[in-house]
C-alpha positions as a printed NumPy array, in Angstrom:
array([[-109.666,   87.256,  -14.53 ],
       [-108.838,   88.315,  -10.929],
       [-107.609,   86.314,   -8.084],
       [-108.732,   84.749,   -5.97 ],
       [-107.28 ,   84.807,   -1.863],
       [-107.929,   81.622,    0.836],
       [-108.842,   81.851,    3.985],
       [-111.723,   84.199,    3.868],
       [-111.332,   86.749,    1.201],
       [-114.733,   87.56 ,   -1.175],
       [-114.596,   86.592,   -4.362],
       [-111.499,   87.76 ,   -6.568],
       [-109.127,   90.627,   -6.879],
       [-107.898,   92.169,   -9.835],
       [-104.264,   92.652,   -9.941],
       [-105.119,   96.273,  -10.604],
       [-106.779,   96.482,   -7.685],
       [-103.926,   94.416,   -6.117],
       [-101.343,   96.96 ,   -7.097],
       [-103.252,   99.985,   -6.109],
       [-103.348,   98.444,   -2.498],
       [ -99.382,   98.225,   -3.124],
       [ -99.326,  101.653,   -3.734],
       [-100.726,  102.789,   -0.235],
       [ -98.365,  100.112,    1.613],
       [ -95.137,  101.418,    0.11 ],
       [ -96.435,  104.752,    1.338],
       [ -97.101,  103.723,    4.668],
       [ -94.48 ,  100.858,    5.833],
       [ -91.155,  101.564,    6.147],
       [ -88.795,  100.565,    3.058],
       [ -87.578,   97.444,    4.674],
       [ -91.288,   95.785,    6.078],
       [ -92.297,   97.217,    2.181],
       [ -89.727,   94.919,    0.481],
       [ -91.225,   91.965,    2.778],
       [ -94.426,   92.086,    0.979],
       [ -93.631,   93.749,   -2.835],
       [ -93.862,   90.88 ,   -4.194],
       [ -97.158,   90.333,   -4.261],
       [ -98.365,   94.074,   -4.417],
       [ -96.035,   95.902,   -6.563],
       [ -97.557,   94.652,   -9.694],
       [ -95.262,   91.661,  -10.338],
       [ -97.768,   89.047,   -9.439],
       [ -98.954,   87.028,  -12.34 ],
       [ -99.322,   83.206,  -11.335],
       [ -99.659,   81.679,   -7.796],
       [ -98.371,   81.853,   -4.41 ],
       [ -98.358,   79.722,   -1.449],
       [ -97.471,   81.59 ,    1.54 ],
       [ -96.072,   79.473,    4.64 ],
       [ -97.951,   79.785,    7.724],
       [ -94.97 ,   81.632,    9.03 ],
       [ -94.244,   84.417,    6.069],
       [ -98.565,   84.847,    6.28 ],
       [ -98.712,   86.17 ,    9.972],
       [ -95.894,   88.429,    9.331],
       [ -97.904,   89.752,    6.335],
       [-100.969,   90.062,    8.314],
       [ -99.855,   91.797,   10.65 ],
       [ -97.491,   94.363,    8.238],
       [-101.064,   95.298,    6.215],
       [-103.057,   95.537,    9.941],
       [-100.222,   98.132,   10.539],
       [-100.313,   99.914,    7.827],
       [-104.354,  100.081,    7.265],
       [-103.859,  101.914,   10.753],
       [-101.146,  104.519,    9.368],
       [-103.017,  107.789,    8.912],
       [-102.027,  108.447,    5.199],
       [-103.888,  105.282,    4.525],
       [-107.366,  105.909,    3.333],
       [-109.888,  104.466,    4.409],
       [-110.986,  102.016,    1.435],
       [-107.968,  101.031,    1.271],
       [-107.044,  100.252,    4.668],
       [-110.588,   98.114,    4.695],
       [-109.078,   96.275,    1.89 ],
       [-105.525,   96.075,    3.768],
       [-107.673,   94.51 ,    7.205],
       [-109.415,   92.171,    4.785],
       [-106.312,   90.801,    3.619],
       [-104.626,   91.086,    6.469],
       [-107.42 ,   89.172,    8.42 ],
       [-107.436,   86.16 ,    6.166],
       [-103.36 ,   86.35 ,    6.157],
       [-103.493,   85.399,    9.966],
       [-106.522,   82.845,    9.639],
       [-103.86 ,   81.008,    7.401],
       [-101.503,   81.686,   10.057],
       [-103.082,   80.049,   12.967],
       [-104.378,   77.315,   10.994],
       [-100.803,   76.556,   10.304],
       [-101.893,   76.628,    6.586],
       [-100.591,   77.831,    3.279],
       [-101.856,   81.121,    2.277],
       [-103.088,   80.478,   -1.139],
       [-103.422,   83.168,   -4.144],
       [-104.306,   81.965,   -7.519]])
């Protein structure tokens, strides 16, 4: 069962998949923009979340950065813009950022 993302993502991610992205983020944003975001990529995620427009343009914009950090690679980082993308649709919609 994998979940699912609003605001634009493809069908669902596995939370393996989810954590592997984590992986690459801790390696590429600073400890303190990291612990912004662990929560949902370090493996802990195992229900739902509803981001507030606020919180989801932060996020957005802390996986755009670090899909552009060169120790990113490039699968990866496509998967970081994906997220990152539908993160700041939420955003400016002034919407939750649902994962379920």
């Amino acid at each position: 069962m994998g979940i699912s993302i609003s605001h634009g993502v493809p069908s669902t991610r596995s939370a393996l998949t989810i954590y592997n992205l984590g992986q690459h983020l801790a390696h590429t944003l600073t400890a303190t923009e990291w612990r912004e975001i662990s929560d949902l990529f370090d493996g802990r995620f195992a229900d739902t979340a509803h981001i507030p427009p606020h919180e989801a343009g932060r996020i957005g914009d802390l996986l755009h950065k670090a899909a552009r950090h060169r120790a990113m690679p490039t699968n990866w980082g496509d998967l970081a813009i994906l997220l990152g993308d539908a993160a700041r649709r939420a955003a400016r919609a002034r919407q939750n950022w649902e994962w379920t």
